[in-house]
Each structure stands twice: as C-alpha cells, then as structure tokens.
C-alpha positions in Angstrom: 26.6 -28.4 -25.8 29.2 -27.4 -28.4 31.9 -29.4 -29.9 34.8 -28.2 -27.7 32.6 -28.8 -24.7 31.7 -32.3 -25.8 35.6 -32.7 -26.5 36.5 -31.9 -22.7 33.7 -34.0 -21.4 35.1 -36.9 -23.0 38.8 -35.4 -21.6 37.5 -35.6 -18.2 35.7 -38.5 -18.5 38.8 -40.1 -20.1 40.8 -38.6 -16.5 38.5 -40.4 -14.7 38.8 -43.7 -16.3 42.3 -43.4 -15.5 41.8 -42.5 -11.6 39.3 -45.7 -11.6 42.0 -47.8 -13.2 44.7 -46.9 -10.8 46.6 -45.4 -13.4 45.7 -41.3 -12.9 45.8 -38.6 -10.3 43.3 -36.4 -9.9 45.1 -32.8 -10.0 41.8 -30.3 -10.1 41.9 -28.0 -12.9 45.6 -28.7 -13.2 44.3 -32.0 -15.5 40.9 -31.7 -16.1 39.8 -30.6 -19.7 36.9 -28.8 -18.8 38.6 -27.1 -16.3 41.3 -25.7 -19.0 38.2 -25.0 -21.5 36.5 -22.9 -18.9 39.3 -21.7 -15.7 40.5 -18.3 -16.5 44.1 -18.8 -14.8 44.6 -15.0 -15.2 41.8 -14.0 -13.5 41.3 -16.9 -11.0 38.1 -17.0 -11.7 35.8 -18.8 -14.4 35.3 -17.3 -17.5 31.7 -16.0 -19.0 30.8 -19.0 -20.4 29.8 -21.6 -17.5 31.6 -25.2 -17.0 28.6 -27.8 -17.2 30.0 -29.9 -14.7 30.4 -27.6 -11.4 33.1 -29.3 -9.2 32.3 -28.3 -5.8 28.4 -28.0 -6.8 28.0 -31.8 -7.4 27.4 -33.9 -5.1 29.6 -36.8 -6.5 33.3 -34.3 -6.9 32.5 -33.2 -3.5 32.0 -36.5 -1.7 35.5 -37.9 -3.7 37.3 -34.6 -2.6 35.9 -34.4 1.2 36.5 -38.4 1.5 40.0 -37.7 0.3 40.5 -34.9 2.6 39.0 -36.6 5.8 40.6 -40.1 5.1 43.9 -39.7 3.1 45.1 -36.4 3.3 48.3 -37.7 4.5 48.5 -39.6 1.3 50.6 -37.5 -1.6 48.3 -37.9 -4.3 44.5 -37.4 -5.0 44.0 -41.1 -6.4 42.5 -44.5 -5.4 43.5 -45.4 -1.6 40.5 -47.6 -0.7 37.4 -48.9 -2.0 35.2 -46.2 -0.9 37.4 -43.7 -3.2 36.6 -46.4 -5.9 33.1 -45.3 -5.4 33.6 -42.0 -5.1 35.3 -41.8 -8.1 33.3 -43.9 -10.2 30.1 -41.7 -9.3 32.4 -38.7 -10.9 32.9 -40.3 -13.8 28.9 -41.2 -14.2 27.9 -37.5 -13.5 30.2 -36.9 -16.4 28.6 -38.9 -18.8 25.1 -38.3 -17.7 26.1 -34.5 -19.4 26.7 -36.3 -22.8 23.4 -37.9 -22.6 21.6 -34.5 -21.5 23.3 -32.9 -24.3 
C-alpha cells in the first residue's frame, strides 16, 4: 500500500471515529478519503487503480448502509440512530484498520 493510500485509510478511519462518537455523518464518497483518492467524479466510475476497501463488497459497509436503509431511512442523516448502527459502524471502522495491518 502506498503512502497516499495509507493517508486515506487513516482519513476514513478518522470519519469513522467520528460516526462512532456521534459527532460525523456518513456522506459516501462525498467524505470519505479513499473514496476522493480513488472516485473518478468525471467519469462516475472508479479510476484504474482499485480502492482497497470496496464499499458495497464488504460485508461490514453493507450491513451499516442496508440497516440504515431498512430502519432509519426516514431519518435525514446517515449517522448513529440506535445501538445496532453502533455496531454496524464500529465493524466499518475495524475492516478499515485490518487494511493497515495487511499492508
């Protein structure tokens, strides 16, 4: 993993920290350093180089977002609501940092 890479892991994981404390929103690739390192907003797609965390391909991003969708999608804002989004959201965060320690 390269420096930039390494840089945005510890963005996200950052983001994360924030969602967990109640004091961040989880806006996709809107606030998500990886997600500006590797989304090609011109081309709506990803560029050549592939994000290491894949959003919708793990398991922990896509139990946070279909919990969020299913239980609070009344709610304004992709954030904490209940403890099972605590969980959800903490599992993100891990899945994160499990790519530092892979490397």
């Amino acid at each position: 993993m390269d420096v930039k890479t390494k840089e945005a892991v510890h963005g996200s994981i950052k983001k994360w920290n924030r969602i967990i404390a109640g004091t961040g929103i989880d806006l996709g690739r809107y606030n998500c350093p990886l997600c500006q390192l590797f989304f090609n907003r011109c081309q709506q797609m990803y560029n050549s180089q592939t994000c290491p965390f894949n959003c919708f391909g793990d398991a922990s991003y896509r139990k946070w977002f279909k919990h969020y969708d299913k239980e609070h999608r009344k709610e304004t804002d992709l954030k904490i609501h209940c403890p099972e989004c605590k969980e959800s959201a903490i599992a993100v965060r891990d899945d994160l940092k499990k790519l530092l320690e892979e490397g």
